[in-house]
N, C-alpha and C positions, 0 to 999 in steps of 0.2 A: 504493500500500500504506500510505501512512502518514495520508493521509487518511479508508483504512478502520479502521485501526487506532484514531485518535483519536474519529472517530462511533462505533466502537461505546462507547469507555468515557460519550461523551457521553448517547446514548441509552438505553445498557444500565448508566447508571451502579449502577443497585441491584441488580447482577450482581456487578459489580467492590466495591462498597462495602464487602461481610469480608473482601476477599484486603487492601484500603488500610486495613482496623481491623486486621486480625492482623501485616500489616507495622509497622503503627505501634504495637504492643502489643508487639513482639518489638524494636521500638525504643529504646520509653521506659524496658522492663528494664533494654537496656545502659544508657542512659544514668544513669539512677538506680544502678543497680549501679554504675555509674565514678565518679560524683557524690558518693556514701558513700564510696565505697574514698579518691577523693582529699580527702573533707573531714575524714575520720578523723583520714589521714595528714599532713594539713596540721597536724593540730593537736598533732602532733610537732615541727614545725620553727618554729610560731609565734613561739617565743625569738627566731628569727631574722629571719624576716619581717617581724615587724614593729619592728623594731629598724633603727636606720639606720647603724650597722659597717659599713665597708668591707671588714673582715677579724675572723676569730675567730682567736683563738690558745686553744691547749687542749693537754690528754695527748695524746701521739702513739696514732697511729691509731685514734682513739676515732670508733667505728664508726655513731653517734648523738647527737643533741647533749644527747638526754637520757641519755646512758650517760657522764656526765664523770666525770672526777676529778681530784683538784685539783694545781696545779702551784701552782712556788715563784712568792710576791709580786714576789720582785725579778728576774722576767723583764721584767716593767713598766720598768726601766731600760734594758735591751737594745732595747727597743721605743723607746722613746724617743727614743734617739741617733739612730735615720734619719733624715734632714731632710723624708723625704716624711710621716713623721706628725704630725698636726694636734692628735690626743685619745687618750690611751689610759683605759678606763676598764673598774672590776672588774664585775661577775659571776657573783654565788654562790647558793648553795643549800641546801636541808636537808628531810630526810623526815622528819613527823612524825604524831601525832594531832592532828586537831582534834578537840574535847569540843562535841557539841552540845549546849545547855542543854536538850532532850528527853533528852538521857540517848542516851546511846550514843558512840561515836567513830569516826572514818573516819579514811584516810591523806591529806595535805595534802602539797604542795611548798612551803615558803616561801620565796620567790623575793626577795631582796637585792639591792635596786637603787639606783643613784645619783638620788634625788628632784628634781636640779637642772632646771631649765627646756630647757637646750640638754642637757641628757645623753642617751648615743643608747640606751641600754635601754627598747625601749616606745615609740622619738621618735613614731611610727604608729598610739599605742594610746592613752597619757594624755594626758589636756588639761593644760593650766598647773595649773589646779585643782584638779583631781586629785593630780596631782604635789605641789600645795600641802598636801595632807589628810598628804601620806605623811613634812610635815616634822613633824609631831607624832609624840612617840615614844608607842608601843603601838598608831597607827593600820594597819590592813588593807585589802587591797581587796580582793574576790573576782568572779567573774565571775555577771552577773545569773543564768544561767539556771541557776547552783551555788545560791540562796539557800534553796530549799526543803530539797534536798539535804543544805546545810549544817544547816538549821535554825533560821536567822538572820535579821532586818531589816536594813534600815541603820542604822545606830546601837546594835545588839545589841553586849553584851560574850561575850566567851568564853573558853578558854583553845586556844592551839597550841602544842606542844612545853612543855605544860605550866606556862606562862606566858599571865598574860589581856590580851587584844587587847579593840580598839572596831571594828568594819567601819563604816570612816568612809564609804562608797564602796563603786560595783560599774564593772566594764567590761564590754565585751563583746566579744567574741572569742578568751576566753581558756577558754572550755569545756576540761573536761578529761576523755579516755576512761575514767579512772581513779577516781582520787579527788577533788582539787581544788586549782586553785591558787590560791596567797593569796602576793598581792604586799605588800611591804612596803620602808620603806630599809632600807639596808645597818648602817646604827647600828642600827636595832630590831633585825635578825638576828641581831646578832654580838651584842645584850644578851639575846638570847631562846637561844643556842646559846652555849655558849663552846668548838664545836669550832672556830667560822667567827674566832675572833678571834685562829688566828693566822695567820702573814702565809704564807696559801695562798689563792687563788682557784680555781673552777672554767674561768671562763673571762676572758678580756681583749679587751673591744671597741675596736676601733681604728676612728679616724675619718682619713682622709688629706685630705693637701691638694690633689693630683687624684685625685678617682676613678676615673677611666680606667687610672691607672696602677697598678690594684690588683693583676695579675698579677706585674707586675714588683716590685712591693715585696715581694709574700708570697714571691716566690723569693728575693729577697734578705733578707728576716728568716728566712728558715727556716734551721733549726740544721743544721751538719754531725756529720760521725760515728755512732758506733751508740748510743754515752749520749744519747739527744738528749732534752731537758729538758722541749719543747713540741714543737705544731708548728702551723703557721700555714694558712686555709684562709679562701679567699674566701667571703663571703656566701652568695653561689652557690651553690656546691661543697659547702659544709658544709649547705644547705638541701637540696638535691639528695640529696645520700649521705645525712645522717638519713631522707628519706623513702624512698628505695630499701632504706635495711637492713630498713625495716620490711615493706616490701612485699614483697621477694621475697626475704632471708635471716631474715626473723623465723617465717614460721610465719603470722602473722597475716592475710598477703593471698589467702592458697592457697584459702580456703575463698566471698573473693569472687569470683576468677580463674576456678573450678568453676564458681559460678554464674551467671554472666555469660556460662561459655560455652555453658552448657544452657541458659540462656533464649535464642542465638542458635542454636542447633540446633530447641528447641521453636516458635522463627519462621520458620527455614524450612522446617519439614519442617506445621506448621499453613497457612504462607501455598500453601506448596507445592499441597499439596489443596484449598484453597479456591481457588486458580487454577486446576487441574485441574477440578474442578467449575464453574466457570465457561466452561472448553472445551467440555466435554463438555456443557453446557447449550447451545452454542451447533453444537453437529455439525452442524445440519444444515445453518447459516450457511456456514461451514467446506467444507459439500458440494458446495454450489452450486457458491462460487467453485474449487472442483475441479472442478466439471462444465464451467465455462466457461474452461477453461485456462490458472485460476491454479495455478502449480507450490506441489509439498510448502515450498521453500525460502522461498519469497514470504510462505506463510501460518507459517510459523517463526518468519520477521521478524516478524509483523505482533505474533504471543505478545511476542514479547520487548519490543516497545517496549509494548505494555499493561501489562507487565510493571515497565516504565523510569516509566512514566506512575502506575503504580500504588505503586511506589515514591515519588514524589517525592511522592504526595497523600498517604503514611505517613507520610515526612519532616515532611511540614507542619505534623500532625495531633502528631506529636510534640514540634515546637517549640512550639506553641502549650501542649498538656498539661504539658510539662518547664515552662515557663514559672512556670505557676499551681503545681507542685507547689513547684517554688524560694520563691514567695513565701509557700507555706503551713508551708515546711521554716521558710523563717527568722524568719516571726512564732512560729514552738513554738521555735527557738534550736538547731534541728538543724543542724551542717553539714554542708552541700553543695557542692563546688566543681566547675566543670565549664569550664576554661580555654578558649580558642578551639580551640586541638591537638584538644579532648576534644569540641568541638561538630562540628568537620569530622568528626574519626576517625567520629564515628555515626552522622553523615549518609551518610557512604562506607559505613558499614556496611549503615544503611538499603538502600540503594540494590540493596547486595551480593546483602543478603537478597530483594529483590522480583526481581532477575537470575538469582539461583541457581532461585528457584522458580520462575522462569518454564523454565528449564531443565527442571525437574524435569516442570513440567506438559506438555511438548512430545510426548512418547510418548504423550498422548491423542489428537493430532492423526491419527496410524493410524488411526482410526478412520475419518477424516473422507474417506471414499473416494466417492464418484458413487453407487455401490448402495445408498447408508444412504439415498437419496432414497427410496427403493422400498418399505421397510419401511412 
């Protein structure tokens, strides 16, 4: 049986070839639908990701890391006194206009950062030189694929939070769903805001001296009682819980999660019939080996590994396509992210889908009785 199984996709392969394009079309949706969903919300947590903190400390149970607010400076001294901390360092933040010199304004983050070389805000983002641009005061960076957006060159002047900046510099990875962000030091913010100059932070990066032992420090800095001041959250944790509030208590992911699951219903209920038509093209195949006393069960099997087979050349089809769309996302500065978890989960998915419809296509086999020879 499995050797008839595999000759016929070999032979009959431009039989099988729309049930392996509409497997792998009901593929590439999930996975581009996941791909968007998690490059969105990646670029929620990026403060953190690309930041090299062992720990964040922030307002208690702040639900986002983009939802701060700001706590007292001299928690930085409580932090301190643990002997496993190696760095404590601020940042801050503030919402404003930026004035594009075409005339109009948008909403900007301007993000207060320490410009020093080993400092960990960014360590995964800015180069030395970069870094270096941000010790001149009124300098900016923004992210390349904001500049049209913005309405700016490199080197264009403008005004943010109503004070005028140089965009000395761009990065990349800092896209933003929103408005935009413009990084800057911590001295230019607090000269451009005078909320940020006084001794409050939004948040405090800790650098330890074993990383390993990040669980055990953040339980031992975290405050007791119900006044609690801050509270402390691994890297991790606080990356994680940013993109989970987004995704399933904001509102915002409901309307990807819909569609992701209707393009995995419109794959197998599409691949479903074009395997069923595939059966049913082959009855009389089907009939034969009925007349020669092959059992209903035998030729069941034979569906489902066509089925299995037809599946894995979707899979293919879709790695290959995911591929080339990845490269096409990220030369336009779309993100995409699609982790290992999220390449297995679609291939299982894939798989699912060519299994299920092989299921689905099985009830054409009744047909396939000795007497259809006759006809």
């Amino acid at each position: 049986m499995v050797s008839i199984a595999r000759s016929a996709l070999i032979y009959e392969w431009r039989r099988f070839l729309p049930a392996a394009l509409a497997v792998a079309f009901a593929g590439l949706l999930v996975q581009v639908q996941l791909s968007l969903l998690l490059g969105m919300f990646s670029s929620i947590s990026v403060y953190i990701d690309r930041s090299s903190a062992d720990l964040w400390v922030g307002y208690p149970d702040t639900q986002s890391v983009d939802l701060a607010r700001p706590i007292p400076g001299k928690v930085a001294n409580s932090l301190r006194m643990h002997p496993d901390v190696a760095a404590v360092e601020r940042f801050t933040w503030t919402v404003g206009d930026w004035k594009r010199p075409q005339g109009g304004k948008l909403s900007a983050v301007l993000i207060g950062i320490n410009p020093d070389a080993d400092a960990l805000t960014f360590a995964n983002l800015l180069t030395p030189q970069l870094r270096q641009l941000l010790t001149q005061p009124g300098n900016v960076l923004v992210d390349v694929a904001d500049l049209s957006k913005l309405g700016v060159a490199v080197g264009d002047y403008t005004e943010v939070v109503g004070k005028r900046v140089r965009v000395a510099g761009t990065v990349n990875g800092m896209r933003s769903m929103g408005g935009a962000n413009v990084l800057t030091s911590l001295s230019t913010a607090r000269r451009m805001d005078a909320n940020l100059r006084h001794d409050t932070t939004d948040y405090f990066l800790v650098r330890l001296k074993h990383p390993e032992r990040a669980e055990a420090v953040r339980d031992a800095l975290q405050p007791n009682g119900t006044l609690k001041q801050f509270q402390v959250w691994t890297a991790e944790e606080l990356s994680i819980q940013s993109q989970a509030y987004w995704l399933f208590e904001s509102g915002a992911g409901a309307g990807f999660l819909f569609s992701s699951a209707l393009g995995l219903l419109v794959g197998i209920v599409i691949t479903s019939q074009t395997l069923m038509g595939a059966i049913v093209a082959a009855l009389r195949e089907y009939a034969t080996l009925r007349a020669l006393g092959v059992s209903t069960a035998s030729l069941r099997a034979v569906v489902l590994e066509q089925s299995f087979w037809v599946g894995l050349a979707g899979q293919l089809i879709t790695l290959l396509v995911g591929a080339v769309l990845v490269m096409l996302a990220r030369a336009a500065h779309v993100s995409l992210e699609l982790p290992l978890w999220g390449g297995i989960a679609t291939g299982i998915l894939v798989l699912s889908i060519a299994l299920l419809s092989g299921l689905g296509a099985l009830r054409a086999l009744n047909q396939a009785e000795p007497f259809t020879l006759l006809r």
